[in-house]
C-alpha positions in Angstrom: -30.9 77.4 168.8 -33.0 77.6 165.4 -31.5 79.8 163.0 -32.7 80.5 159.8 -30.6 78.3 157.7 -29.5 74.5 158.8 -26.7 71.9 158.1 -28.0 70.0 155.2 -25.8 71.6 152.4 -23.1 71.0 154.5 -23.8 67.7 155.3 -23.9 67.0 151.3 -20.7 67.5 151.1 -19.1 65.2 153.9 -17.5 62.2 153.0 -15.5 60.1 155.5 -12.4 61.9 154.8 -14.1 65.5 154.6 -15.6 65.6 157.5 -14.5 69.3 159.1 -15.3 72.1 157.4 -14.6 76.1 157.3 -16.8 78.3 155.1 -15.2 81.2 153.6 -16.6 84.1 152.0 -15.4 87.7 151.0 -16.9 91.3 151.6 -15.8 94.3 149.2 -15.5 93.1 145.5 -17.2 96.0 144.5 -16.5 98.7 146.2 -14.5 101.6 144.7 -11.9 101.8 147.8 -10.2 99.7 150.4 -9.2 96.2 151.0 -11.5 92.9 150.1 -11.7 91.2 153.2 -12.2 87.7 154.2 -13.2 85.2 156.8 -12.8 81.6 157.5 -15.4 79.9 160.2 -15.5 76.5 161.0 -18.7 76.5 163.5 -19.2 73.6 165.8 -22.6 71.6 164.7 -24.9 72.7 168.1 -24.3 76.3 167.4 -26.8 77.4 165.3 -28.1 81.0 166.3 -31.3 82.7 165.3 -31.1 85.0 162.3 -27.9 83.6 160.9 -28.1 84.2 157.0 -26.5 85.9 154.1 -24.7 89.0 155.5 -26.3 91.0 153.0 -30.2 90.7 154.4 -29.1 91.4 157.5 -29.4 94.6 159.2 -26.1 96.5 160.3 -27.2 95.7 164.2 -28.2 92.3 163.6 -24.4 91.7 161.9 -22.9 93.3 164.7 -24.8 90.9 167.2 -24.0 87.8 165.0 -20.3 89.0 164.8 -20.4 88.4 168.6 -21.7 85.3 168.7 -19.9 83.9 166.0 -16.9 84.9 167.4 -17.6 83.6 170.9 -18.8 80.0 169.7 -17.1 79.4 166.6 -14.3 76.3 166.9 -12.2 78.6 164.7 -12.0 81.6 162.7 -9.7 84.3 161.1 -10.5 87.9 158.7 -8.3 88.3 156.6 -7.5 90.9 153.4 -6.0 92.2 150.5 -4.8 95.3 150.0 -5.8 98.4 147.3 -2.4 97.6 145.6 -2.8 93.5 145.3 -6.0 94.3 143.9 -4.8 96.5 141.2 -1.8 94.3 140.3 -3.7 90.5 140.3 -7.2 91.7 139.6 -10.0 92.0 142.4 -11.2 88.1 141.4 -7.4 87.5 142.4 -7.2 89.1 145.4 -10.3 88.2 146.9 -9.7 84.4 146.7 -5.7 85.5 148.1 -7.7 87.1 150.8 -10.0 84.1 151.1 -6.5 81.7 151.0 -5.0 84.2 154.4 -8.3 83.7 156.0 -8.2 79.7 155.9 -4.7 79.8 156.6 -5.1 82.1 159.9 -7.4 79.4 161.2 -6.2 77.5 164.3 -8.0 74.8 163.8 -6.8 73.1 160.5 -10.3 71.9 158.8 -10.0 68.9 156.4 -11.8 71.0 153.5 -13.3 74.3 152.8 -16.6 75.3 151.3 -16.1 78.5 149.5 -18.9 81.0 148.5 -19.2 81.2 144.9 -18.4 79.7 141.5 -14.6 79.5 141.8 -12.6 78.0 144.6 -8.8 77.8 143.0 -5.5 77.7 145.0 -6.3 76.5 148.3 -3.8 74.0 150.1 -7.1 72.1 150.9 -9.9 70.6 149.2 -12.3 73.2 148.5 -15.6 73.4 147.0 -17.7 76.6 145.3 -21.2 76.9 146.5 -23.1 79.4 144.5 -25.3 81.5 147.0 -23.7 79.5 150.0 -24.0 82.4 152.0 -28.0 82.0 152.3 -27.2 77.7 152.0 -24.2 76.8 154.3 -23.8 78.1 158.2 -20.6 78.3 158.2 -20.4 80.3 154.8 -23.0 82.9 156.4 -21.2 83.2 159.5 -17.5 83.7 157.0 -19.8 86.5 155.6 -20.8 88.2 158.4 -17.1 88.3 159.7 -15.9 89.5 156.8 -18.3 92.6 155.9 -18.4 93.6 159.6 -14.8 93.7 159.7 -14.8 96.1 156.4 -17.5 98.1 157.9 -15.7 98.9 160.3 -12.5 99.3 158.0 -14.9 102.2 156.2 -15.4 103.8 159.7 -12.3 104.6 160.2 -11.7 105.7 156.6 -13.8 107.9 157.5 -12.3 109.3 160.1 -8.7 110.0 157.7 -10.5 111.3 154.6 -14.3 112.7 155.8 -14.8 114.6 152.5 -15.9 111.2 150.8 -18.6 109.3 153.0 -16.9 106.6 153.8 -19.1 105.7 156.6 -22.1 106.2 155.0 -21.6 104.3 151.4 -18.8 101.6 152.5 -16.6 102.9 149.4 -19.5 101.7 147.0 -20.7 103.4 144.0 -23.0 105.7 145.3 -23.7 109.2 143.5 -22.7 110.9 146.2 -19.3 108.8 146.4 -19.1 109.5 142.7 -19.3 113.4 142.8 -17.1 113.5 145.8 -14.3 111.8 143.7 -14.5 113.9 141.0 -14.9 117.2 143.0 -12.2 115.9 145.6 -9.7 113.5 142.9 -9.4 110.2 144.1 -7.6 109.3 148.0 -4.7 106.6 148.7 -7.3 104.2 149.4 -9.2 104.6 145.8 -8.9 101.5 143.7 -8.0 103.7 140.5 -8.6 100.7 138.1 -11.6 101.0 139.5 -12.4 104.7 138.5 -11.0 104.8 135.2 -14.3 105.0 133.6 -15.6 107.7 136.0 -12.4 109.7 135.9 -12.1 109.2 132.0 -8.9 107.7 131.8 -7.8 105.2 129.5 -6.8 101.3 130.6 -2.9 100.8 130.5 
């Protein structure tokens, strides 16, 4: 199938002892609430479907029809996250590569390295290379990054569904000014990152 992206970032990276690879990516470093999650994909090389790209220029239907298809072809995968609290205590760089770390471990398929979306790739029990922008480079990084934000999407939905007031559904715990007024009219819920709200709430960094 032609897809929008194709293997030859990938390939740049194989040497005779790298030869499988997962991509991994995260979904929800900015957001002002919930988990970061993370997926791990290791995609087998005929599976290439139409559309597959950077979760972010992807409409919400098109990432839930990718999700399925990922899913259903993919030699391995696992979503994994961190919770609110492990991103207050190691910092959300921290806890989005600990999240990153679950995902590859959950895999059941053991790749022999891991191509990581990003600048920084630290503390994995494999090799593992950064790729800047390697969700719009690498397949398997795309396909990590569709996992992962339609898994926190939905995450969000049900949010929703515990604390309506805030419009979880709608903004995905992002910074929106509607998000922001319903913080400060409402205070902030269990599932607020305060470190994250310390500016908005005017509260001073311990």
């Amino acid at each position: 199938m032609a897809g929008t992206l194709d293997w030859s970032v990938e390939d740049g990276f194989r040497t005779a002892t790298l030869r499988v690879f997962c991509g991994c990516d995260e979904a929800g470093r900015g957001p002002l609430a919930g988990p970061v999650y993370a997926a791990a994909v290791i995609l087998p090389r005929e599976f290439l479907p139409t559309g597959l790209n950077d979760s972010k220029k992807l409409s919400p239907a098109k990432r839930e029809a990718l999700y399925g298809e990922i899913c259903a072809n993919a030699l391995s995968f696992a979503v994994a996250r961190a919770e609110v609290e492990e991103i207050e205590r190691l910092n959300i760089l921290n806890a989005a590569l600990l999240a990153m770390r679950r995902a590859v471990d959950g895999l059941q398929v053991r790749p022999d390295g891991v191509l990581v979306d990003g600048p920084i790739a630290r503390g994995f029990d494999l090799p593992a290379i950064p790729v800047v922008g390697g969700d719009g480079k690498c397949p398997s990084i795309a396909a990590a990054s569709i996992l992962a934000k339609v898994e926190r999407d939905r995450y969000c939905t049900e949010l929703d569904r515990l604390y309506p007031q805030y419009g979880f559904a709608l903004h995905k715990g992002y910074a929106t000014k509607a998000h922001r007024e319903a913080i400060l009219r409402y205070g902030p819920c269990p599932a607020h990152r305060r470190s994250f709200l310390r500016r908005l709430l005017g509260e001073e960094a311990p």
